[in-house]
C-alpha positions in Angstrom: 50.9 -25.1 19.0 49.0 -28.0 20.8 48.4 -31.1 19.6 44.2 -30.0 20.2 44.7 -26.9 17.9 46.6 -29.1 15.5 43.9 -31.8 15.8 41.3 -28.8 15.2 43.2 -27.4 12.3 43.5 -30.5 10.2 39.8 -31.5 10.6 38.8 -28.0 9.6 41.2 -28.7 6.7 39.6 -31.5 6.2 36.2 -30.6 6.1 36.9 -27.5 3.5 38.1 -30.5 1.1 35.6 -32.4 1.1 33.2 -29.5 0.6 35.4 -27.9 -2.0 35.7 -31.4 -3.7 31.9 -32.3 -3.8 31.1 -29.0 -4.9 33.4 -29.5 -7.9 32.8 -33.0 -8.4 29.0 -33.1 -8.5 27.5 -33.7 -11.8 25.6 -31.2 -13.4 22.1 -31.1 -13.2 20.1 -32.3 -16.6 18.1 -29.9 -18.3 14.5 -29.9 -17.6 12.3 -31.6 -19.9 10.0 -30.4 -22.7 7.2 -32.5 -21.6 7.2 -33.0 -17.4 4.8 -35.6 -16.8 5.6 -37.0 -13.3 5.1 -40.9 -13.0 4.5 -41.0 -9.6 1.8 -38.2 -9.3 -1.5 -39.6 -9.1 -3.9 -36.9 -8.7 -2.2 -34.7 -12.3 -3.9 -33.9 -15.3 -1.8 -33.3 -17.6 -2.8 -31.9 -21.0 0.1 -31.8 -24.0 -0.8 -30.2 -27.3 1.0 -31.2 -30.2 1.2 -29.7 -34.0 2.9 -31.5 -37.1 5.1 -30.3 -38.9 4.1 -28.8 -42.3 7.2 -31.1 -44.2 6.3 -33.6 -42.2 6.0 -36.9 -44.4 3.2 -38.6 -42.5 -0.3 -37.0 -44.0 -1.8 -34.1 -41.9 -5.6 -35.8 -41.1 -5.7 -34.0 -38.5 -2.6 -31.3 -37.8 -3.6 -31.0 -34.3 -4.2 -33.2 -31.4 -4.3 -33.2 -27.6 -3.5 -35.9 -24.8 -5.6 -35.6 -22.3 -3.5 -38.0 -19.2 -6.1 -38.6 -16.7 -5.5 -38.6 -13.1 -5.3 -42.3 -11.3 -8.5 -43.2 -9.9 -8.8 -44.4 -6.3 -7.7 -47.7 -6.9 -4.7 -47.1 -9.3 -3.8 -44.3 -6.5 -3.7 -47.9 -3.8 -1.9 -49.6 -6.3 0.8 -47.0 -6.7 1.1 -46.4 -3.2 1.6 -50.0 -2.3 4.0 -50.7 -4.9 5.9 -47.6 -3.7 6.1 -49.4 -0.2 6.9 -52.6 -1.5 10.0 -51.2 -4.0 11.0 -50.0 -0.7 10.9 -46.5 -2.1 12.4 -47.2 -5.3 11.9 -44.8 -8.1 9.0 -46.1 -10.5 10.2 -46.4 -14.0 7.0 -46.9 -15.9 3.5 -45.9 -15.3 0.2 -46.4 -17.6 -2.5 -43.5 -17.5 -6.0 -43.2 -19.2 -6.0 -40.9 -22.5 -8.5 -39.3 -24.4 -7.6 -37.7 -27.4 -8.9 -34.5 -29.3 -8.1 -34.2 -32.5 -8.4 -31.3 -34.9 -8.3 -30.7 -38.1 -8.4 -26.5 -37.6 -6.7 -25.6 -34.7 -9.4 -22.9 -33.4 -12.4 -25.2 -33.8 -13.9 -27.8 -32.4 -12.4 -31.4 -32.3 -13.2 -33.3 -35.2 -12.6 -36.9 -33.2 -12.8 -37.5 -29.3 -10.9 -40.7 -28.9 -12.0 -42.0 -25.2 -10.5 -44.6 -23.3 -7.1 -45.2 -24.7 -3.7 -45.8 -23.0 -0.8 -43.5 -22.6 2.4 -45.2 -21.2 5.3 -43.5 -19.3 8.9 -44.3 -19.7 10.9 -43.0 -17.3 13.7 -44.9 -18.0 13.5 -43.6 -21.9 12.0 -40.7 -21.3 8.8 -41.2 -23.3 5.2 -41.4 -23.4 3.7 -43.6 -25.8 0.8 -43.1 -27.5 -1.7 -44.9 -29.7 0.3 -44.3 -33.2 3.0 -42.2 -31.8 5.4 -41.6 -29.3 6.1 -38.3 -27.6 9.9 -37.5 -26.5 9.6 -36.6 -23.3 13.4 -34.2 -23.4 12.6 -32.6 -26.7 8.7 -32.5 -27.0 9.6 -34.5 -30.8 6.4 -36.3 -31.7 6.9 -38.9 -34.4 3.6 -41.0 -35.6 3.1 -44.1 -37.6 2.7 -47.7 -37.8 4.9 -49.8 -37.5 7.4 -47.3 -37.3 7.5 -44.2 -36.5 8.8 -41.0 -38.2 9.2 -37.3 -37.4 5.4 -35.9 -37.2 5.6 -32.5 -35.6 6.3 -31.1 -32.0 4.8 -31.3 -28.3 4.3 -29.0 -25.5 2.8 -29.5 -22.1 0.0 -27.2 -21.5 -0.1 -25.0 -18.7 -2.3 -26.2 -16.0 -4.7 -22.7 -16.1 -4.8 -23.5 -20.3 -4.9 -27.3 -19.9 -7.7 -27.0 -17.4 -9.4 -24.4 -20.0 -9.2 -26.5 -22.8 -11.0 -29.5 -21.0 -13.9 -27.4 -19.8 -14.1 -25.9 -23.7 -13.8 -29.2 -25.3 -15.3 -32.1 -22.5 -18.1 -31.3 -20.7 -17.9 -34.4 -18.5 -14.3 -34.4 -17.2 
């Protein structure tokens, strides 16, 4: 044997270790969340319907309500681009949409209350989105309500864009 086919053999060795080690090795990926609402994406609109729970100790005024996150508009969507550049491509951790909130007090009816113009904030970090009187959990869709602190209300899901989209032309006219 040459010292070239040795050389070979030991690099090919090599290189079949540290595949074999990263495959083992790498961590495991994390479950997808309940509720995927990207922080970055500035153009989504994302609809999440939630429903209390019927044991639920908070008081059922209305037992159904959707978040309506709006898309950035063209400024935000500068904003967010330039602090992307400026973090030098760092992940964002936090983001703040607009929300409007339907909420119903029979699920197949109209809204009772539009609440326009509110705030939904993004935790990337914590992996929640904060809303007025609540807090969604962004891994297990848990909504828990109150002021000032918050309990078990009921559960969240993210609607599917086709249904989301649905429900806004239903319910808002002018989005």
């Amino acid at each position: 044997m040459t010292v070239g086919n040795a050389t070979m053999r030991i690099r090919g060795a090599a290189l079949l270790l540290a595949a074999v080690l990263s495959v083992a090795l790498a961590r495991p990926a994390d479950a997808a969340p309940a509720i995927n609402v990207s922080e970055i994406c500035t153009t989504c609109k994302d609809v999440i319907r939630c429903v209390r729970d019927p044991g639920s100790l908070v008081p059922p005024d209305y037992p159904v309500v959707v978040y309506y996150l709006h898309e950035h508009t063209f400024w935000e969507q500068v904003a967010t681009i330039w602090d992307y550049l400026v973090r030098f491509g760092k992940a964002k951790e936090q983001d703040t949409r607009a929300l409007t909130i339907y909420e119903f007090k029979v699920a197949d009816e109209p809204p009772a209350r539009v609440l326009d113009q509110q705030q939904a904030e993004l935790d990337a970090v914590g992996m929640t989105i904060a809303v007025p009187g609540g807090q969604i959990d962004r891994h297990s869709g848990a909504w828990s309500i109150g002021s000032p602190s918050l309990q078990q209300g009921g559960s969240c899901q993210l609607m599917p864009p086709a249904d989301g989209f649905a429900f806004l032309r239903a319910n808002a006219p002018d989005s």
